[in-house]
GUGUGU-535229 format. One record per atom (N, C-alpha, C, CB): residue in one letter; residue number from 1; x, y, z; atom name. Coordinates in nm, 2 decimals, padded with zeros to 4 digits. Glycine has a CB too. Example, Ala and Ser with C-alpha at 12.3 -4.5 7.8 and 13.67 -1.06 7.14 Angstrom:
! residues 2
  rest   nr      px      py      pz  atom
     A    1   01.32  -00.57   00.78     N
     A    1   01.23  -00.45   00.78    CA
     A    1   01.32  -00.33   00.78     C
     A    1   01.13  -00.45   00.90    CB
     S    2   01.28  -00.22   00.71     N
     S    2   01.37  -00.11   00.71    CA
     S    2   01.29   00.00   00.79     C
     S    2   01.41  -00.06   00.57    CB
***
This chain:
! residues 90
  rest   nr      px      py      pz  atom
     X    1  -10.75  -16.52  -04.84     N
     X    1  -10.89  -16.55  -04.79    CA
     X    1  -10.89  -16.64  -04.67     C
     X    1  -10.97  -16.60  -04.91    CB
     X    2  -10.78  -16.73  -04.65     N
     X    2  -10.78  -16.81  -04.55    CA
     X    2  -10.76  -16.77  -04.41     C
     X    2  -10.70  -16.89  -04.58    CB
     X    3  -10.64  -16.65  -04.41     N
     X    3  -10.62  -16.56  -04.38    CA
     X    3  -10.71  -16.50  -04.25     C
     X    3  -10.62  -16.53  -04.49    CB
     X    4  -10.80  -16.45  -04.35     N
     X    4  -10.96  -16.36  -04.32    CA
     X    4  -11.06  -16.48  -04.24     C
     X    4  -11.06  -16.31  -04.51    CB
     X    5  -11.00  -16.59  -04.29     N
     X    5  -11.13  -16.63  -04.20    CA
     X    5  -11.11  -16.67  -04.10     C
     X    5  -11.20  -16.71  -04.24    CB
     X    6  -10.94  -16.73  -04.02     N
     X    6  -10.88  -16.77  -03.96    CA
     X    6  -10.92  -16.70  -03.87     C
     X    6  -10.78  -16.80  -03.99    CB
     X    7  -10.89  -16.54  -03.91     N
     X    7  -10.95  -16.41  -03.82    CA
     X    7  -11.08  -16.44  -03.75     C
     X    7  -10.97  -16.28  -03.91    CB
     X    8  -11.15  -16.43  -03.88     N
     X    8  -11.32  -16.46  -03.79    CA
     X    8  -11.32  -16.55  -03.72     C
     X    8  -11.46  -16.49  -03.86    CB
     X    9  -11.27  -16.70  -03.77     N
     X    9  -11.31  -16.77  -03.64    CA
     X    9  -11.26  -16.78  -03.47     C
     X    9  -11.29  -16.88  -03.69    CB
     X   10  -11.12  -16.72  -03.52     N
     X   10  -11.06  -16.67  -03.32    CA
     X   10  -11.13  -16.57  -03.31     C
     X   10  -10.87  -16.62  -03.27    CB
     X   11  -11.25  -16.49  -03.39     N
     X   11  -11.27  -16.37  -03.28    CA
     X   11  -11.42  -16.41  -03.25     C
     X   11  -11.26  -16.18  -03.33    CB
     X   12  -11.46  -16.52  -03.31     N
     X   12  -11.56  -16.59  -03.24    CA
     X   12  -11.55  -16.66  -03.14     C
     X   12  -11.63  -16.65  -03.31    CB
     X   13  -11.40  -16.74  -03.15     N
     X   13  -11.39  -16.82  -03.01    CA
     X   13  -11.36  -16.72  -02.92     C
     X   13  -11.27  -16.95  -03.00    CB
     X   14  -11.26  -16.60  -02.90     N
     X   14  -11.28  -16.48  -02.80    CA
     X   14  -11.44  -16.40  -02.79     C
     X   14  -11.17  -16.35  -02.85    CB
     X   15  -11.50  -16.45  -02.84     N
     X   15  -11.64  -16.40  -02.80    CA
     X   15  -11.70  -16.51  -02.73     C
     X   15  -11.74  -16.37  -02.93    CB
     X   16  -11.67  -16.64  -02.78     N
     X   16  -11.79  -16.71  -02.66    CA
     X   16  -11.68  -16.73  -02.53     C
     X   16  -11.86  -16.90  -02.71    CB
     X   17  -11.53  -16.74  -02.56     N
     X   17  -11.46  -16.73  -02.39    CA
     X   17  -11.41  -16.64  -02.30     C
     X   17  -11.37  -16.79  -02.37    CB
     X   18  -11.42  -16.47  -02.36     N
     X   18  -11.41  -16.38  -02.28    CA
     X   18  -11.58  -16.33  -02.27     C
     X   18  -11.30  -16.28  -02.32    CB
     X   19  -11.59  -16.39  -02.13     N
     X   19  -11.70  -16.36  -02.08    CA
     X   19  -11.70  -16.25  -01.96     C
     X   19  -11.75  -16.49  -02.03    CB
     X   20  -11.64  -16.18  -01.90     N
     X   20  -11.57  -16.14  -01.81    CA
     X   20  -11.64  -15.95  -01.81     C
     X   20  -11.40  -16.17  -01.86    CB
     X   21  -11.64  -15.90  -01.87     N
     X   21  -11.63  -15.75  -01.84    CA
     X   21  -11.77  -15.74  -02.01     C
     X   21  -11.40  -15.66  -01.86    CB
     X   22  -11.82  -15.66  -02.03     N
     X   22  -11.90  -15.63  -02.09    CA
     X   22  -11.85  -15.55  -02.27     C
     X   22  -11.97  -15.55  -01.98    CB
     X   23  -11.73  -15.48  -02.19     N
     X   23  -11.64  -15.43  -02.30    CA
     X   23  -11.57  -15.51  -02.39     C
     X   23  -11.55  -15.38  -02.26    CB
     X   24  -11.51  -15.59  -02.30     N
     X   24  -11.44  -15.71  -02.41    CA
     X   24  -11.53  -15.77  -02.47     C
     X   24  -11.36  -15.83  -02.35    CB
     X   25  -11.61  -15.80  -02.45     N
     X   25  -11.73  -15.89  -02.55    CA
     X   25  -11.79  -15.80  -02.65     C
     X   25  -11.89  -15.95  -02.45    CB
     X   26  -11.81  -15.66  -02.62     N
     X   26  -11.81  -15.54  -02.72    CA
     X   26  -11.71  -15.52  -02.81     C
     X   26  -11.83  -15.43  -02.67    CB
     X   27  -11.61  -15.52  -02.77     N
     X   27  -11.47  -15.53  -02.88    CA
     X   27  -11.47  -15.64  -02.96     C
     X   27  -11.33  -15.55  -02.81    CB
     X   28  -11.50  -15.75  -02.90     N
     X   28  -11.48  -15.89  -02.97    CA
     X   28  -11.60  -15.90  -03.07     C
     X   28  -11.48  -16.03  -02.86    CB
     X   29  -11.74  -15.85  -03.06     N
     X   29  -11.82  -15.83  -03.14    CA
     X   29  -11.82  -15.77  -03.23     C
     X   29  -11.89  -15.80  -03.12    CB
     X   30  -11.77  -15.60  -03.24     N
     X   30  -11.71  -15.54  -03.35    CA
     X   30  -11.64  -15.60  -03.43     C
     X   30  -11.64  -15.45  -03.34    CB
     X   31  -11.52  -15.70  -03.37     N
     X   31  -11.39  -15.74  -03.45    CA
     X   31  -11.50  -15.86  -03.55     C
     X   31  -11.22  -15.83  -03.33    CB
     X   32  -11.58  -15.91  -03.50     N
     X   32  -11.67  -16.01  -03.59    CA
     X   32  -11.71  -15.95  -03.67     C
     X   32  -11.77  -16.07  -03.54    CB
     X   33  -11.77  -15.86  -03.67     N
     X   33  -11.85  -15.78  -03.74    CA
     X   33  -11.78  -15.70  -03.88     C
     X   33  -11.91  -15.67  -03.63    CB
     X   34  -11.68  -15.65  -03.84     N
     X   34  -11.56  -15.60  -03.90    CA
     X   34  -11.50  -15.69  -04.01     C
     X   34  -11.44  -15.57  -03.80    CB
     X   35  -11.48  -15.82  -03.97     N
     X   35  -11.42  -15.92  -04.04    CA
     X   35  -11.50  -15.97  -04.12     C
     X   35  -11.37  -16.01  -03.97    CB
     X   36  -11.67  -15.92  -04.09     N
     X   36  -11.77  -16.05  -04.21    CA
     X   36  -11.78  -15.92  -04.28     C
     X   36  -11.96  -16.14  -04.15    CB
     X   37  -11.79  -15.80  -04.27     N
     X   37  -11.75  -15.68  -04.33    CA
     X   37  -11.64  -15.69  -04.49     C
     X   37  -11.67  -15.61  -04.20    CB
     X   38  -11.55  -15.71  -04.40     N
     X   38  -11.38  -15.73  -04.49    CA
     X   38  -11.40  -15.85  -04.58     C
     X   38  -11.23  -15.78  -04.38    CB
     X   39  -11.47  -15.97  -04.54     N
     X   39  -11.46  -16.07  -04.62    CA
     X   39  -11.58  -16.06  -04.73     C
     X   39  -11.45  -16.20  -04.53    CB
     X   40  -11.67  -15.98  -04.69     N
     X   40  -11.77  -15.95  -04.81    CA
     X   40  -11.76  -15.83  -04.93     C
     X   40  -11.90  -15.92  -04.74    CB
     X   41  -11.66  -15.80  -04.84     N
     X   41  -11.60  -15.66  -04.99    CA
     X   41  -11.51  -15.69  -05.08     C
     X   41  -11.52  -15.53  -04.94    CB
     X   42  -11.41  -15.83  -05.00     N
     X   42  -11.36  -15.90  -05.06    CA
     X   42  -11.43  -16.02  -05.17     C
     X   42  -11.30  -15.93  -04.97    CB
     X   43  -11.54  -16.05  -05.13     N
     X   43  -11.60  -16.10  -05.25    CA
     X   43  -11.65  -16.07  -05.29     C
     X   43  -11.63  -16.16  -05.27    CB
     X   44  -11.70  -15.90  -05.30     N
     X   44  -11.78  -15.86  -05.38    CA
     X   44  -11.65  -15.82  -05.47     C
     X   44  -11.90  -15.76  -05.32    CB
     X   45  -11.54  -15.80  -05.44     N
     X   45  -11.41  -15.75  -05.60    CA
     X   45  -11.41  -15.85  -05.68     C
     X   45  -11.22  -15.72  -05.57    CB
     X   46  -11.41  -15.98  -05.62     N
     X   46  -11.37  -16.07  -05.68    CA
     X   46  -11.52  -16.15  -05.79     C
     X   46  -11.31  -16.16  -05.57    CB
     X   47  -11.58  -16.10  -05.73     N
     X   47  -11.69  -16.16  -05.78    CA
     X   47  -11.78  -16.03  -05.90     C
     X   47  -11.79  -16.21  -05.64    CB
     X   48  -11.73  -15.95  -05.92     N
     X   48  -11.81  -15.83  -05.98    CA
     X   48  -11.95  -15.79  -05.88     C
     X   48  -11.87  -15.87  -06.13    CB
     X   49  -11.99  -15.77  -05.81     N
     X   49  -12.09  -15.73  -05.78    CA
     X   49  -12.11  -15.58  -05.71     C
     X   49  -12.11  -15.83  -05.71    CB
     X   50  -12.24  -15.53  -05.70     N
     X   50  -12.19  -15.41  -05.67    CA
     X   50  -12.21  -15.38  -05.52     C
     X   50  -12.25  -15.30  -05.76    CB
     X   51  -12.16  -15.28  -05.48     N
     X   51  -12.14  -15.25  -05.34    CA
     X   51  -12.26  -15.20  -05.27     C
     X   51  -12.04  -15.17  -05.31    CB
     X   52  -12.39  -15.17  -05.30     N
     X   52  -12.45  -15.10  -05.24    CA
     X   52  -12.48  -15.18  -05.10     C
     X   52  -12.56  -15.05  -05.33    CB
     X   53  -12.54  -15.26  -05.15     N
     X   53  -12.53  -15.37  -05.01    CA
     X   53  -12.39  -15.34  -04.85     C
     X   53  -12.46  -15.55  -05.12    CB
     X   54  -12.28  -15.27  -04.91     N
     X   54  -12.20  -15.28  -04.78    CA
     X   54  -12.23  -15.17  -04.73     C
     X   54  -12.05  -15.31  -04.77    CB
     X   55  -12.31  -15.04  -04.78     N
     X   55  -12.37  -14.96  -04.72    CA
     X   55  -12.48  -14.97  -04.57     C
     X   55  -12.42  -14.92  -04.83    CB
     X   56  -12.57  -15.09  -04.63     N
     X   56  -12.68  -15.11  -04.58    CA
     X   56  -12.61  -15.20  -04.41     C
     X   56  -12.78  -15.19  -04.71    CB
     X   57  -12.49  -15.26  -04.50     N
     X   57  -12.41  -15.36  -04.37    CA
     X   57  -12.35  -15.22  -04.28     C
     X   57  -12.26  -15.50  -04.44    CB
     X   58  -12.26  -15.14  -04.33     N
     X   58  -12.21  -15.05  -04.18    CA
     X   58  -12.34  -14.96  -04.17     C
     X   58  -12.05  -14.93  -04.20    CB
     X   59  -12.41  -14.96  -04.20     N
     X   59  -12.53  -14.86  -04.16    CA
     X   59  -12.59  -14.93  -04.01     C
     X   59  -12.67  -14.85  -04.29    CB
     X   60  -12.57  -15.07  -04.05     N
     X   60  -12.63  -15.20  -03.92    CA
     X   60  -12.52  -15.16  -03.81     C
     X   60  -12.62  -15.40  -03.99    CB
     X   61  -12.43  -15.21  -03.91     N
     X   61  -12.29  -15.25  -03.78    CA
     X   61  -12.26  -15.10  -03.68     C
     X   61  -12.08  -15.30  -03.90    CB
     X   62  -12.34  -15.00  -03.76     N
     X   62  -12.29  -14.85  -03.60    CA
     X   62  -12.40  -14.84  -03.54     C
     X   62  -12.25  -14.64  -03.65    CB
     X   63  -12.51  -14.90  -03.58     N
     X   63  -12.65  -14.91  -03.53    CA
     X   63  -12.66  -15.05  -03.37     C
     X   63  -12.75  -14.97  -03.69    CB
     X   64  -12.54  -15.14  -03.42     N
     X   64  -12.54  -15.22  -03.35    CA
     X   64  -12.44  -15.22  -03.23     C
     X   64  -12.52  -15.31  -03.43    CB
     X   65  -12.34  -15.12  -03.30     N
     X   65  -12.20  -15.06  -03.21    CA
     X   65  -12.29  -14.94  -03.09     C
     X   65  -12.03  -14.96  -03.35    CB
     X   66  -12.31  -14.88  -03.15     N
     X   66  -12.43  -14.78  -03.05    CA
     X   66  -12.50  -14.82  -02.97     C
     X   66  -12.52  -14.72  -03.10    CB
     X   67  -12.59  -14.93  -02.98     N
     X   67  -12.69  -15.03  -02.87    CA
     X   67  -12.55  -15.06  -02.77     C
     X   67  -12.79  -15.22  -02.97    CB
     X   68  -12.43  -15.13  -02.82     N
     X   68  -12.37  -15.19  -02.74    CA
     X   68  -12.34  -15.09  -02.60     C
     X   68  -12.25  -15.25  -02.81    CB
     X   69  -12.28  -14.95  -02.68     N
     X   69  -12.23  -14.88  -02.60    CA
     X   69  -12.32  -14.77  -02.52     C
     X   69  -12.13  -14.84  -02.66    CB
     X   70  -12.44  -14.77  -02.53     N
     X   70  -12.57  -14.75  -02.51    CA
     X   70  -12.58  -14.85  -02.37     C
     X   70  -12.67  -14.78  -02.64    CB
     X   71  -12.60  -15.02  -02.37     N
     X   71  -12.59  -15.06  -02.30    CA
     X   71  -12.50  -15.08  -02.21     C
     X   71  -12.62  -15.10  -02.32    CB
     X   72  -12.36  -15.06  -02.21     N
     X   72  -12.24  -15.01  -02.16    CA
     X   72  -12.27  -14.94  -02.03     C
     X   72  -12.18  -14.92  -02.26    CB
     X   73  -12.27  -14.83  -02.09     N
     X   73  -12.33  -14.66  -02.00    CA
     X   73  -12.45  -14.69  -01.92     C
     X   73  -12.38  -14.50  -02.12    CB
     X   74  -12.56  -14.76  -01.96     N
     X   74  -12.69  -14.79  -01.86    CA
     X   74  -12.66  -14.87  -01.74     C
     X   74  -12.80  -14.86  -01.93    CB
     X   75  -12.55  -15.01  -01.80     N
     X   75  -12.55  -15.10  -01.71    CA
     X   75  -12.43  -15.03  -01.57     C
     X   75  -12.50  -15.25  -01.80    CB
     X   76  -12.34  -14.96  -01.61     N
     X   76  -12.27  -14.88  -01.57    CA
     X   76  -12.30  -14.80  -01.44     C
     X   76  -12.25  -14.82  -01.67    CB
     X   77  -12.39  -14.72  -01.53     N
     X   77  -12.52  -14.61  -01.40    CA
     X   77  -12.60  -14.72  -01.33     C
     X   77  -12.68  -14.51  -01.50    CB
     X   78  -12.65  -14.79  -01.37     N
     X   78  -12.75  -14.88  -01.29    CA
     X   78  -12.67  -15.00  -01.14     C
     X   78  -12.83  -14.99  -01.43    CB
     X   79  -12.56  -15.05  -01.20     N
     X   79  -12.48  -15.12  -01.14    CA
     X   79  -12.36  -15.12  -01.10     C
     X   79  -12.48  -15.18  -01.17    CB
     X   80  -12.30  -14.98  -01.17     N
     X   80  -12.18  -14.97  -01.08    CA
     X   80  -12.08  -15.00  -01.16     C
     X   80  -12.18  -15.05  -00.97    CB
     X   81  -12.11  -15.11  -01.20     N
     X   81  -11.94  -15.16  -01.29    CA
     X   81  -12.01  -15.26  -01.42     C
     X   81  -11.80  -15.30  -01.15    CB
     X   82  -11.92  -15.33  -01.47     N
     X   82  -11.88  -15.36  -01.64    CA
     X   82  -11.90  -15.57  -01.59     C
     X   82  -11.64  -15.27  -01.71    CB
     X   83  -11.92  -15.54  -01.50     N
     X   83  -11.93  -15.76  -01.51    CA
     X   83  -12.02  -15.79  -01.55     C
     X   83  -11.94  -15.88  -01.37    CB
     X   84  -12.00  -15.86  -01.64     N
     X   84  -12.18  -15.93  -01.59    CA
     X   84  -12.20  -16.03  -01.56     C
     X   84  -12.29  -15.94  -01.66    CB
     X   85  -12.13  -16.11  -01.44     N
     X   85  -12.14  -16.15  -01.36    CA
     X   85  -12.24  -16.05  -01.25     C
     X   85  -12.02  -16.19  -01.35    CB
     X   86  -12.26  -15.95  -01.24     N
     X   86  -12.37  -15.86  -01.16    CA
     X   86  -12.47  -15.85  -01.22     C
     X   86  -12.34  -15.72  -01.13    CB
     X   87  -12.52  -15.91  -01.35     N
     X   87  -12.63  -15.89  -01.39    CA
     X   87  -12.72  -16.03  -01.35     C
     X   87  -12.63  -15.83  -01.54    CB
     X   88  -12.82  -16.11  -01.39     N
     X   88  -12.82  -16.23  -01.37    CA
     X   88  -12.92  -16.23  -01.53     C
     X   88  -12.88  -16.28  -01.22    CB
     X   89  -12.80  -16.25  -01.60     N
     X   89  -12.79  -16.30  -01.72    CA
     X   89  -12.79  -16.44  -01.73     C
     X   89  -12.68  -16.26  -01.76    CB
     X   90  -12.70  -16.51  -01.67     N
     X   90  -12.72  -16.63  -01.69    CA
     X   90  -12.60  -16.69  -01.59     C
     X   90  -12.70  -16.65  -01.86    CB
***
């Protein structure tokens, strides 16, 4: 379990310091997502509980992977390329 979480927390620090390209921050979000995923199925064995709940979670998580790559392709068409440094985000 320590393991698992060691995971989540480097793919949250690669989420707040690859700032760079639009993709990598989409990769690095899945891998978050994926991991709070893994660590909740993992305690739902350990814990008896039943799974309907991780249904409702990947139902979110392709709902959320789709927006990303939805925004991907728009920002893409609209601007040309993947920085966002070209957007004025922030």
């Amino acid at each position: 379990m320590n393991f698992l979480l060691t995971i989540f927390f480097l793919s949250i620090i690669s989420l707040i310091f690859i700032r760079k390209h639009i993709l990598l921050v989409l990769i690095s979000l899945e891998f978050v997502v994926l991991m709070l995923l893994l660590i909740s199925v993992i305690f739902c064995l350990k814990s008896n509980y039943i799974f309907y709940i991780h249904v409702l979670f990947m139902t979110l998580f392709v709902c959320e992977g789709v927006l990303g790559l939805s925004l991907l392709v728009n920002m893409i068409r609209c601007h040309g390329n993947d920085y966002l440094n070209s957007m004025f985000l922030w």
